[in-house]
Residue frames relative to the residue before (quaternion, step in Angstrom):
aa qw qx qy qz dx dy dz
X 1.0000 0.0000 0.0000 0.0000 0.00 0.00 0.00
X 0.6204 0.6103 -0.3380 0.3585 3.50 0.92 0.09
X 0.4619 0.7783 -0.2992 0.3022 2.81 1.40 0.40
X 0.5868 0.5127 -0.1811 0.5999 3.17 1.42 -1.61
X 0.6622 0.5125 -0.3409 0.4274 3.84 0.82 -1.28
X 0.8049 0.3220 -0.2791 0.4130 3.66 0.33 -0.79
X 0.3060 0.6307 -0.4880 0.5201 4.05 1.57 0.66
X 0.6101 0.7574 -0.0651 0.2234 3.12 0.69 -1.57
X 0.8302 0.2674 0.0968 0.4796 2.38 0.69 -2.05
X 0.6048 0.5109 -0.2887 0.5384 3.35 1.88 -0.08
X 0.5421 0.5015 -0.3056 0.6011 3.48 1.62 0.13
X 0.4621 0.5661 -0.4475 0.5155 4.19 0.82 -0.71
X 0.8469 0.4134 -0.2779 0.1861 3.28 0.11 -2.17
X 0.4488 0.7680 -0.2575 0.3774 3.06 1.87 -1.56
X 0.8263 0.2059 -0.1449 0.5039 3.58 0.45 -1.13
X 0.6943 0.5805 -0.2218 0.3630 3.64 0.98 -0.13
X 0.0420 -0.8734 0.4795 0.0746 2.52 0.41 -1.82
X 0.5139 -0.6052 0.4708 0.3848 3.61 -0.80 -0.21
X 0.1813 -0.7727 0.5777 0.1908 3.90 0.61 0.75
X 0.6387 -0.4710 0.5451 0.2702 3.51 -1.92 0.59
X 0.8330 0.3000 -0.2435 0.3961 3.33 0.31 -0.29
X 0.6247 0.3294 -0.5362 0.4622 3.12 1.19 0.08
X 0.5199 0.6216 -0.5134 0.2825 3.91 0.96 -0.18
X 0.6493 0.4971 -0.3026 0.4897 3.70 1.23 -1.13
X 0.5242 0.6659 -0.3396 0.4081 3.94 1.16 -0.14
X 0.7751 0.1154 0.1501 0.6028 3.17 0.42 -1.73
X 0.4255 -0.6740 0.5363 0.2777 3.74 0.63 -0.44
X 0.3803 -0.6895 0.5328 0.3100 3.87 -0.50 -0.09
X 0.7509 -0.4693 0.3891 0.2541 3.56 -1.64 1.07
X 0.6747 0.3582 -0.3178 0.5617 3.77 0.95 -0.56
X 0.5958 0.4722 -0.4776 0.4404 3.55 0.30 -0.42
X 0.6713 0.3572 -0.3667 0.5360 4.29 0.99 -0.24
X 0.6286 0.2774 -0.5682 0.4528 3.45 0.19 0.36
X 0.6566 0.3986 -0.4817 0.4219 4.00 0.18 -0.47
X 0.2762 0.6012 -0.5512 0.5084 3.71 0.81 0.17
X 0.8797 0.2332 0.0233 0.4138 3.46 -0.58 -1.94
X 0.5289 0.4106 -0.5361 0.5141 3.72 1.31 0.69
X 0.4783 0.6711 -0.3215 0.4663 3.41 1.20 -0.87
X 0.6500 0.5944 -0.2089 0.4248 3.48 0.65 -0.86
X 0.7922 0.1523 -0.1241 0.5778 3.16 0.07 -1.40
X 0.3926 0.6422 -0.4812 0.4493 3.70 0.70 0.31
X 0.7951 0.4134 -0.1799 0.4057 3.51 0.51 -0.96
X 0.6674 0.5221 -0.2161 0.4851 3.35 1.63 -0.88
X 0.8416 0.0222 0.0594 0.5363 3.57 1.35 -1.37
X 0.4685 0.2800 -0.6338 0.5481 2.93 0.67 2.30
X 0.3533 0.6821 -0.6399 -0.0198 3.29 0.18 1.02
X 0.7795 -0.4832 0.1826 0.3543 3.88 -1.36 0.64
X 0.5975 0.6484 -0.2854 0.3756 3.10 1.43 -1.41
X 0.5746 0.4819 -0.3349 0.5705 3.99 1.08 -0.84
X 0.6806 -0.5038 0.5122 0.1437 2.23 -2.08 1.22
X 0.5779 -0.7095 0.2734 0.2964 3.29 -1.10 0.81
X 0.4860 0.6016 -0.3017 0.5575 3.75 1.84 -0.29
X 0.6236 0.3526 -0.3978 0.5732 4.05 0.72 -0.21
X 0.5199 0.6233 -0.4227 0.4033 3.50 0.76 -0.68
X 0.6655 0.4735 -0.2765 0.5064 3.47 0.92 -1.52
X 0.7304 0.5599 -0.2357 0.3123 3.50 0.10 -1.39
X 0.6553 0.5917 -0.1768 0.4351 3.08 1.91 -0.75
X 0.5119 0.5905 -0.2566 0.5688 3.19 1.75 -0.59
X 0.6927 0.4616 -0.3393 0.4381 3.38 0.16 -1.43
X 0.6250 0.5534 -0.4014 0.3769 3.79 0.95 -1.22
X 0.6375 0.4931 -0.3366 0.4870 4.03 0.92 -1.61
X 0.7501 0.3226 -0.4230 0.3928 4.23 0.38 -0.67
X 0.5266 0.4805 -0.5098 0.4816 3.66 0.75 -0.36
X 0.7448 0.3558 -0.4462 0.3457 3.87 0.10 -1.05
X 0.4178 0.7539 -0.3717 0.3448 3.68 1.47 -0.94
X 0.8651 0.3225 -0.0927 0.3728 3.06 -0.07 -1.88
X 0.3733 0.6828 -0.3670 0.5097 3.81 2.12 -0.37
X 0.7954 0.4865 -0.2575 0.2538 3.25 0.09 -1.76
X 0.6665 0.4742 -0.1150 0.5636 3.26 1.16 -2.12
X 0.8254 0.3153 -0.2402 0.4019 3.63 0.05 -0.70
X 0.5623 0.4315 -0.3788 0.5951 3.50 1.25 0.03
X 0.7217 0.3108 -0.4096 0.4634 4.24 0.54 -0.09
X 0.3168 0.8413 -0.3592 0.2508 3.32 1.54 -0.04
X 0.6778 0.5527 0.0403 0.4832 2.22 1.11 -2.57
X 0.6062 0.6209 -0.2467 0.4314 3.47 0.77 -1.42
X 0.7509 0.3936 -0.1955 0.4928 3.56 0.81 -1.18
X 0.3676 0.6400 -0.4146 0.5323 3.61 1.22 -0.83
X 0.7806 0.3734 -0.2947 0.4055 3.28 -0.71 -1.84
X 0.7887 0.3712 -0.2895 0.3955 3.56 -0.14 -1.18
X 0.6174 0.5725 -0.2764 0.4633 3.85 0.69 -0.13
X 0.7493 0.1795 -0.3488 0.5336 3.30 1.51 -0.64
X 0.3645 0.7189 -0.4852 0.3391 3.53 1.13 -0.14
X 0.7847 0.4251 -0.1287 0.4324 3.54 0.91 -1.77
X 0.7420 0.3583 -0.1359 0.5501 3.64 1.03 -1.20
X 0.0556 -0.7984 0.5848 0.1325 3.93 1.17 -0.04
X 0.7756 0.0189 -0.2122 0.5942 4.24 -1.05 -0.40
X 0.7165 0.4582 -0.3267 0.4123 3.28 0.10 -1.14
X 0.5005 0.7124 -0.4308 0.2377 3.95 0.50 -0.09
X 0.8079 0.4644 -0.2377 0.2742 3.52 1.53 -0.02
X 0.4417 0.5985 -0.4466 0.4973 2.75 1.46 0.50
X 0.6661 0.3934 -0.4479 0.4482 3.87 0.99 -0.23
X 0.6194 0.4577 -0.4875 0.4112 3.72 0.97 -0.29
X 0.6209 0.5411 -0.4157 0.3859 3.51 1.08 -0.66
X 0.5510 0.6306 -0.2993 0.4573 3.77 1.05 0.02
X 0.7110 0.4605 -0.0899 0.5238 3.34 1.48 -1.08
X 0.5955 0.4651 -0.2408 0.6092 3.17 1.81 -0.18
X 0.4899 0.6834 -0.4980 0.2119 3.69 0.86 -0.39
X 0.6506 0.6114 -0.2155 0.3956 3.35 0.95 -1.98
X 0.7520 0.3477 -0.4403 0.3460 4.00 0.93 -0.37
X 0.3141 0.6723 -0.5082 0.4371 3.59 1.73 0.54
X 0.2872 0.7424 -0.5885 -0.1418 2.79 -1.69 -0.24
X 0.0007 0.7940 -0.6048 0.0621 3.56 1.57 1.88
X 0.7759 0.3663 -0.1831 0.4799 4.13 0.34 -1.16
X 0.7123 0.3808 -0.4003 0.4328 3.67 0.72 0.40
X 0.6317 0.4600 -0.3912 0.4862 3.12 1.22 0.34
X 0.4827 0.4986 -0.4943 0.5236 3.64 1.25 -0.46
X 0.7194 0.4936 -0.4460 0.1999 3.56 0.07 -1.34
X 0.5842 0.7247 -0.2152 0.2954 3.38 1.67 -0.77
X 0.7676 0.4050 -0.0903 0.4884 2.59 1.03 -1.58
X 0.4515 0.7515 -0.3206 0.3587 3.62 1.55 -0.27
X 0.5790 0.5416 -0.2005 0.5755 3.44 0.90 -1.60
X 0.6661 0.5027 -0.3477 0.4274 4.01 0.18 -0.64
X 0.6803 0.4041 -0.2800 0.5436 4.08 0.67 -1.09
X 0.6333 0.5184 -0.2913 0.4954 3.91 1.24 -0.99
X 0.6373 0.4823 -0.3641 0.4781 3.37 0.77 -0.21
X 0.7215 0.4911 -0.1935 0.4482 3.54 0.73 -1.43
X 0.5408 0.5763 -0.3795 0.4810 3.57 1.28 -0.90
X 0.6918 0.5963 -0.1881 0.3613 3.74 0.97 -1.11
X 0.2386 -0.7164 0.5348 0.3792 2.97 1.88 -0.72
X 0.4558 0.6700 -0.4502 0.3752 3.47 0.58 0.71
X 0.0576 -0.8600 0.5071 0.0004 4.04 0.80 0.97
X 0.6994 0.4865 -0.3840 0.3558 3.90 0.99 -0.61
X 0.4996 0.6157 -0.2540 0.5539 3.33 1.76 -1.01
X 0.8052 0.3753 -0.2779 0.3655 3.81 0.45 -0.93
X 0.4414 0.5373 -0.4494 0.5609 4.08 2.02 -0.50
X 0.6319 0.5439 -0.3771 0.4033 3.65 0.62 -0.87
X 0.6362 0.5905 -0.2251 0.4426 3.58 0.78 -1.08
X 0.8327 0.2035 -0.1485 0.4931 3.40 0.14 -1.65
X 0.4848 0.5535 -0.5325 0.4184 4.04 1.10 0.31
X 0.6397 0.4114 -0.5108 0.4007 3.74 0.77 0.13
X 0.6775 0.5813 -0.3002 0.3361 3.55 0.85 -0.24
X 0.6950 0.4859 -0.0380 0.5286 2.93 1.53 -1.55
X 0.2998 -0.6392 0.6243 0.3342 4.12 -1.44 0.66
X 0.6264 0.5294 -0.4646 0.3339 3.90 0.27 -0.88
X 0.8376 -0.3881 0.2889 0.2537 3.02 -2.23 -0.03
X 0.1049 0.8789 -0.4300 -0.1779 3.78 0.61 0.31
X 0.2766 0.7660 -0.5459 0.1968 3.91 1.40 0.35
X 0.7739 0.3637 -0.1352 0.5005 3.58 0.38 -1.56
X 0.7644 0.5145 -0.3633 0.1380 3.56 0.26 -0.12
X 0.3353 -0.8154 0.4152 0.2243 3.37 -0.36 1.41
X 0.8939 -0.2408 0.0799 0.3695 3.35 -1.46 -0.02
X 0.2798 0.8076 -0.2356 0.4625 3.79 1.41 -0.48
X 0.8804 0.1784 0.1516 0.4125 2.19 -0.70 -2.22
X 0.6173 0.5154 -0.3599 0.4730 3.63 0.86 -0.05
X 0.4728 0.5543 -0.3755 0.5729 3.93 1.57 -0.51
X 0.6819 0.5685 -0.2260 0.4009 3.45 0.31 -1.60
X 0.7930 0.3756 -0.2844 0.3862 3.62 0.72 -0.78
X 0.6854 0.5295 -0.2708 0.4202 3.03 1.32 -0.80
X 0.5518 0.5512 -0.3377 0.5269 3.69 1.48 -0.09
X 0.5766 0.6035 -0.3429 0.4311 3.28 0.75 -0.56
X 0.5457 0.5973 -0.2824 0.5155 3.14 0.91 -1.71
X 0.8271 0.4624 -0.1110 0.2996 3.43 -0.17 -1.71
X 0.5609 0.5849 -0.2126 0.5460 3.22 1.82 -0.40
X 0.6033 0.6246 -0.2389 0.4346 3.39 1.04 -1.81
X 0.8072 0.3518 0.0078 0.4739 2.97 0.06 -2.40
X 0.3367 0.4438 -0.6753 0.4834 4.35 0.41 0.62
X 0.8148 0.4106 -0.3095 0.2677 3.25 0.07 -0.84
X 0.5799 0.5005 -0.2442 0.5947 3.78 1.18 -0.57
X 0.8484 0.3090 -0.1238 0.4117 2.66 0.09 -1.39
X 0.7706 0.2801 -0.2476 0.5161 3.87 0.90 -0.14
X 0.7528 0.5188 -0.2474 0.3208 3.35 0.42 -1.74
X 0.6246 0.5198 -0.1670 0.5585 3.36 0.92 -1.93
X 0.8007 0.3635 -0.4159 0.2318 3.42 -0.32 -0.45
X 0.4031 0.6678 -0.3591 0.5124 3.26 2.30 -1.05
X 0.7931 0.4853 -0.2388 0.2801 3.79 -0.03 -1.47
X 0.6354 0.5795 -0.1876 0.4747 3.18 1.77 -0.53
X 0.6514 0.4463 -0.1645 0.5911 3.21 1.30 -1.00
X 0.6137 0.4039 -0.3470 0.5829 3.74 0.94 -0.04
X 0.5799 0.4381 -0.5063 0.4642 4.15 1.09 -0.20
X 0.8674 0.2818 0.0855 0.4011 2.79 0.26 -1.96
X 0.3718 -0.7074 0.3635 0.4787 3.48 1.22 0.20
X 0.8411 -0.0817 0.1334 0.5178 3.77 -0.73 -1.88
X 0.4797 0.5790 -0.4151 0.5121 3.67 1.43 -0.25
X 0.7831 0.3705 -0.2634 0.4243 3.74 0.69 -0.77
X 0.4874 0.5350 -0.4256 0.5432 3.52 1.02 -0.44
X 0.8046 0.4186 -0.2398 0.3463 3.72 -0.06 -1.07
X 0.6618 0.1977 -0.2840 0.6650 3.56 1.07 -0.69
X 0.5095 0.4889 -0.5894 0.3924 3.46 0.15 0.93
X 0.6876 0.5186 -0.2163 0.4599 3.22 1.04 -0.81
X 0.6373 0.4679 -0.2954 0.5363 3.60 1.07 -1.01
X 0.7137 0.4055 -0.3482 0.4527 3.87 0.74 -0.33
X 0.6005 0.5487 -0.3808 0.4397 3.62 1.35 0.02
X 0.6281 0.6155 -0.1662 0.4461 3.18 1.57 -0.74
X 0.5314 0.5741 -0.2277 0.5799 3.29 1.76 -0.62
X 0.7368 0.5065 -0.1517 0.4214 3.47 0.91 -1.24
X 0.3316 0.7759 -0.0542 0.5339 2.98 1.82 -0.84
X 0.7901 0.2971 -0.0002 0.5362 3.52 -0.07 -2.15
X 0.8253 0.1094 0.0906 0.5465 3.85 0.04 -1.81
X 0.6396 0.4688 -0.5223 0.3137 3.91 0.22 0.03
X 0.3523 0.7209 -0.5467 0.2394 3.56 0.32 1.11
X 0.2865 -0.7499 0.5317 0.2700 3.61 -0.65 0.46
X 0.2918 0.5680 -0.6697 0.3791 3.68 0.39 1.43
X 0.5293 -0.6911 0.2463 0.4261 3.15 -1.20 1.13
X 0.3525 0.7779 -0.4040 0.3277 4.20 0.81 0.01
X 0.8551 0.1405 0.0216 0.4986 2.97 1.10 -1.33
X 0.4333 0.7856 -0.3554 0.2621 3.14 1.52 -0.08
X 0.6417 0.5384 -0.2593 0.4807 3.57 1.46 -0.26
X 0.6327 0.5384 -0.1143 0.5447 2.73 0.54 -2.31
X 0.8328 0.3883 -0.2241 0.3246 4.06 0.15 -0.89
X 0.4833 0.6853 -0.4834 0.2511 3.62 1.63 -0.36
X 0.6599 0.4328 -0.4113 0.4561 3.52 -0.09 -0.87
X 0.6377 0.3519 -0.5340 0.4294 3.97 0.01 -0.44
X 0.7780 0.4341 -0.2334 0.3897 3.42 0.37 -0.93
X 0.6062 0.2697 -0.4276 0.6140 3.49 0.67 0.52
X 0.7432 0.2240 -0.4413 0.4503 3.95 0.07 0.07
X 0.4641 0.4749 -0.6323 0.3990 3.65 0.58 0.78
X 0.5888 0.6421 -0.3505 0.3437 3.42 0.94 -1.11
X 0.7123 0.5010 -0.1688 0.4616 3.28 1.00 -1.15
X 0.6770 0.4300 -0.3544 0.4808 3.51 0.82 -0.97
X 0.8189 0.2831 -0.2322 0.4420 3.99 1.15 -0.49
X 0.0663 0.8104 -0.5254 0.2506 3.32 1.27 1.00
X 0.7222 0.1681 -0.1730 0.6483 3.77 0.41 -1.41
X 0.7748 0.3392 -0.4727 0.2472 3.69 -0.55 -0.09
X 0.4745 0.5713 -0.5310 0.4080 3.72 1.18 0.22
X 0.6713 0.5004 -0.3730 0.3997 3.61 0.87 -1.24
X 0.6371 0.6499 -0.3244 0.2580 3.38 1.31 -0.85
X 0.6641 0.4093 -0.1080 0.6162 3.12 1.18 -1.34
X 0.5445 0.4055 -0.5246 0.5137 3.79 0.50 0.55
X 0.5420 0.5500 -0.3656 0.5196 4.17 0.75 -0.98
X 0.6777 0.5901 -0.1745 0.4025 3.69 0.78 -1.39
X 0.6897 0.4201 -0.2990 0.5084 3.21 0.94 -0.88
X 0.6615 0.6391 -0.1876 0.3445 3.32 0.94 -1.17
X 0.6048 0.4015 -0.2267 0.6493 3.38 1.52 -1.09
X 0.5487 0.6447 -0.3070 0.4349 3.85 0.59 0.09
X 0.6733 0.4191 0.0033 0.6091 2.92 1.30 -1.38
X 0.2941 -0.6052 0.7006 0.2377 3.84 0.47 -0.48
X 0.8602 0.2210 -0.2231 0.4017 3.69 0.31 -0.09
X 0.7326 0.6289 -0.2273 0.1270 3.62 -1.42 -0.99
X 0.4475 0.7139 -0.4097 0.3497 3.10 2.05 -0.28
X 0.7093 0.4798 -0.3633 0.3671 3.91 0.53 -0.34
X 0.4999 0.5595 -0.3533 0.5588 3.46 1.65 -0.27
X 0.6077 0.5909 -0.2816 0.4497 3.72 0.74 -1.11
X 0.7695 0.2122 -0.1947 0.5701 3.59 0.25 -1.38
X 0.6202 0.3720 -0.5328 0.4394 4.26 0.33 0.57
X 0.8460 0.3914 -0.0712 0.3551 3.72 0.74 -0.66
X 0.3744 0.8017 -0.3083 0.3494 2.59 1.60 0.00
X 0.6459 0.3628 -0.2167 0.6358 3.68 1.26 -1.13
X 0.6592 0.4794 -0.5125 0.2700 3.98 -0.20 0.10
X 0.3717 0.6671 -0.5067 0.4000 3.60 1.62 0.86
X 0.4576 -0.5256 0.5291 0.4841 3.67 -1.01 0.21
X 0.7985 0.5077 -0.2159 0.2409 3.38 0.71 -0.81
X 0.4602 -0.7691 0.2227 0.3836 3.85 -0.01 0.30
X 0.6169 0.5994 -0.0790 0.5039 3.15 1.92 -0.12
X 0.7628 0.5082 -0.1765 0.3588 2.99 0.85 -1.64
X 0.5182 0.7700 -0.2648 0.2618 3.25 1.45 -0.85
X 0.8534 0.4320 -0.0929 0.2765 3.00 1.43 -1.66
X 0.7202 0.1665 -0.4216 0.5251 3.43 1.86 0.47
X 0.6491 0.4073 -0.6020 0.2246 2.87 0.49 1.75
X 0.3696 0.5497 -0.4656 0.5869 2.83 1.16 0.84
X 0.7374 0.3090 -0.3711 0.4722 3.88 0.66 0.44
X 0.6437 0.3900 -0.3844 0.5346 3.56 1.67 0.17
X 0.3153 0.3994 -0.5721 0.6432 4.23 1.37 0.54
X 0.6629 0.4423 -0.5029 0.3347 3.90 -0.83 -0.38
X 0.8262 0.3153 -0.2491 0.3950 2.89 0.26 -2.00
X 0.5033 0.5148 -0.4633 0.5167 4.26 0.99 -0.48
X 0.2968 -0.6562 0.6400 0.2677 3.62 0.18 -1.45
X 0.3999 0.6033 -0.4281 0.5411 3.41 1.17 0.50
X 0.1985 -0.6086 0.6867 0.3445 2.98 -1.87 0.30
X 0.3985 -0.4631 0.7747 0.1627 3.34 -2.25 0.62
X 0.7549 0.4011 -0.3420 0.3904 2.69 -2.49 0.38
X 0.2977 0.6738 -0.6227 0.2638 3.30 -1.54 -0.92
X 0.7895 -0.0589 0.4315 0.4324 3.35 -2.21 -1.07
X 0.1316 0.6453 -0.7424 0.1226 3.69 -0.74 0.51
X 0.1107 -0.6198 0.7494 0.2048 3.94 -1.83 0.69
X 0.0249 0.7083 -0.7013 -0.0766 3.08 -1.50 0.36
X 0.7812 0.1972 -0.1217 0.5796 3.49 -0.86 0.98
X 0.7448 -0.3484 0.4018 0.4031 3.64 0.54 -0.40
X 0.7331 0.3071 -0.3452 0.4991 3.34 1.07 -0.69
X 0.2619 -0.7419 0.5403 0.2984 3.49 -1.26 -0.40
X 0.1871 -0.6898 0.6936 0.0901 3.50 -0.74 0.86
X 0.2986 -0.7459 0.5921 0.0622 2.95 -1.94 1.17
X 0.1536 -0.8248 0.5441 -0.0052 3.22 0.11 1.20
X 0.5525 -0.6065 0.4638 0.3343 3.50 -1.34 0.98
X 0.6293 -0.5185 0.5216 0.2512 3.99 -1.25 0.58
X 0.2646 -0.7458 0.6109 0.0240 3.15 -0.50 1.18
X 0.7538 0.0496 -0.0727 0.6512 4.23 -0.55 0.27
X 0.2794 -0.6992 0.6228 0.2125 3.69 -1.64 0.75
X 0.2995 0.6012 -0.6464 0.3620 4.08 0.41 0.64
X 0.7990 -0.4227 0.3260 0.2769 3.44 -1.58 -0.60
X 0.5391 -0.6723 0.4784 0.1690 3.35 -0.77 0.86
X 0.7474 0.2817 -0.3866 0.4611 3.44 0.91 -0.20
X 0.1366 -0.7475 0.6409 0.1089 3.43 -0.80 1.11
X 0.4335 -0.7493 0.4987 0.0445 3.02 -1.44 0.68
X 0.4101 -0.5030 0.4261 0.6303 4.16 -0.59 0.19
X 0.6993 0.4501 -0.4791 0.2808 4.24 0.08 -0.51
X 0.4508 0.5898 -0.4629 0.4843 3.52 1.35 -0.17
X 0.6148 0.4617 -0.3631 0.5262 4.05 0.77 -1.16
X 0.7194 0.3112 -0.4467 0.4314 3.76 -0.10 -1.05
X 0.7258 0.4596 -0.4421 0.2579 4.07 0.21 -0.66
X 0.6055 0.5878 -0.3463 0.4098 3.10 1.68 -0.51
X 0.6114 0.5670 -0.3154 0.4531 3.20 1.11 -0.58
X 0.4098 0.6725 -0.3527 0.5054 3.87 1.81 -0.27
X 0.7383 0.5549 -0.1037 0.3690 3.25 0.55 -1.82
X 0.8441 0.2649 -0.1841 0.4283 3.28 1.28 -0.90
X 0.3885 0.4479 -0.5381 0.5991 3.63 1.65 0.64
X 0.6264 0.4519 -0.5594 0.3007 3.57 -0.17 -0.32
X 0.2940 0.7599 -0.4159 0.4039 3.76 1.49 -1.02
X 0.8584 0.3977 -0.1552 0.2845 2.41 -0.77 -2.42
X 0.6141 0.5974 -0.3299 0.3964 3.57 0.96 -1.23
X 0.7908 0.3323 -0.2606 0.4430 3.53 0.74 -0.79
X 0.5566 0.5199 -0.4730 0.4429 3.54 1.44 -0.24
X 0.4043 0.7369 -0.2136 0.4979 3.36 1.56 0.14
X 0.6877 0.3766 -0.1487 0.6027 3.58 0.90 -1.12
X 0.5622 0.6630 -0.2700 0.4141 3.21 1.33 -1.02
X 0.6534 0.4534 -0.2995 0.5270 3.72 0.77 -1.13
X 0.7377 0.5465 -0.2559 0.3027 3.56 0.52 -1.46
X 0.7323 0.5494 -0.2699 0.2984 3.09 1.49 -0.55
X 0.3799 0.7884 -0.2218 0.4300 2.70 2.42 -0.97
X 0.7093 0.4728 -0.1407 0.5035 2.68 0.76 -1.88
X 0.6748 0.4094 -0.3857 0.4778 3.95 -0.16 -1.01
X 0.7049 0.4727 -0.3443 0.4014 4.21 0.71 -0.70
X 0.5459 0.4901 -0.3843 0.5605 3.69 1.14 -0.69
């Protein structure tokens, strides 16, 4: 039955979205788990422990994590179809919107190419710092394109693909503890030494939980594009990450640009290997075509449900 619910819910978000006022109202479902990573973060990563409780401590916060959220998931599921029998998916498909986010990330990444088109570069550091962790003080027009594709590359996949693929396994139990373990990964799966303990287990079961939707939503981008699949499957590994690499490394193909590179964070800069071999200077029209590349995506992660759904 998650089929019809997770159509649905990719149609709600399309036209909806998460409006500004209801976010400043109620606040949004991910902002309460980093609450309650925040939490046990403070209680059981503390420095003085050894660096193996540290670990054990993690593994304890995603098991209770993925317990809590995916076990009221379920809880709510059940009682929704129990009460609302056929008619019960459009209200889960409502309760699933918020772990989308195909039209809150365009809107994001939009405001960044509208700035830059304007020749407006303070308006656009402002713009792509909501989207982006790294330094966005010093970066000039470039390097402000470059982040905001990335972003838009990265997060199809979090933020769109992965949550779709979940919510079609596991209906709303899988969206949600998909989402609460990205949000962990997110918060404490960094490999600074703070988090390098306390954060392993989030960061290896995100890795795992977006293993097949990164490859997906890189293939996606590519079939979108009519191009980039030979960039994608060479460049795909020169991310730190095992995932992240692979739709962006299919949105540097399909632009012809390179991504990545030199990145600061915090002050420091890390030199990260070049991702695609085209040019380095991206432009706001590089952001609006990406931004082409990744409704076409959605459109098939679209076709994608319907078939699911038309084969069941």
């Amino acid at each position: 039955m998650a089929e019809p619910l997770a159509i649905a819910a990719l149609a709600i978000e399309a036209v909806v979205g998460w409006p500004d006022a209801l976010y400043r109202r109620i606040g949004h479902p991910v902002g309460f788990f980093a609450q309650l990573i925040d939490a046990a973060e403070r209680h059981g990563n503390r420095p003085d422990w050894p660096d193996a409780i540290r670990r054990v401590a993690g593994i304890v916060l995603v098991l209770l994590l993925l317990g809590l959220v995916g076990g009221g998931a379920w809880l709510v599921e059940r009682e929704v179809r129990a009460l609302c029998g056929v008619w019960a998916w459009p209200v889960l498909a409502l309760l699933a919107v918020p772990g989308l986010a195909q039209r809150s990330l365009s809107d994001h990444v939009a405001p960044v190419a509208r700035a830059l088109e304007k020749g407006d570069v303070a308006g656009a550091r402002v713009a792509v710092s909501r989207i982006v962790g790294r330094d966005t003080a010093s970066l000039g027009p470039a390097g402000i394109a470059r982040a905001a594709i990335e972003s838009l590359a990265e997060s199809f996949c979090d933020g769109v693909a992965a949550p779709l693929f979940w919510l079609l396994i596991g209906g709303l139990p899988g969206i949600w503890a998909y989402k609460a373990l990205n949000t962990a990964d997110s918060l404490i799966g960094h490999r600074e030494p703070r988090w390098r303990a306390f954060g392993w287990a989030a960061a290896r079961a995100d890795d795992a939980a977006n293993w097949v939707p990164a490859r997906l939503a890189g293939l996606l981008i590519c079939l979108g594009a009519a191009r980039g699949l030979a960039t994608m499957w060479r460049d795909c590994r020169r991310h730190a990450s095992p995932n992240a690499g692979w739709p962006e490394a299919a949105m540097a193909g399909a632009l012809g640009i390179r991504l990545a590179g030199p990145v600061a964070y915090d002050g420091v800069t890390h030199v990260k290997p070049w991702i695609g071999d085209g040019r380095s200077e991206a432009t706001a029209a590089d952001i609006v075509q990406a931004l082409g590349f990744y409704r076409r995506a959605c459109l098939l992660l679209w076709l994608i449900a319907g078939g699911v759904a038309w084969a069941l």
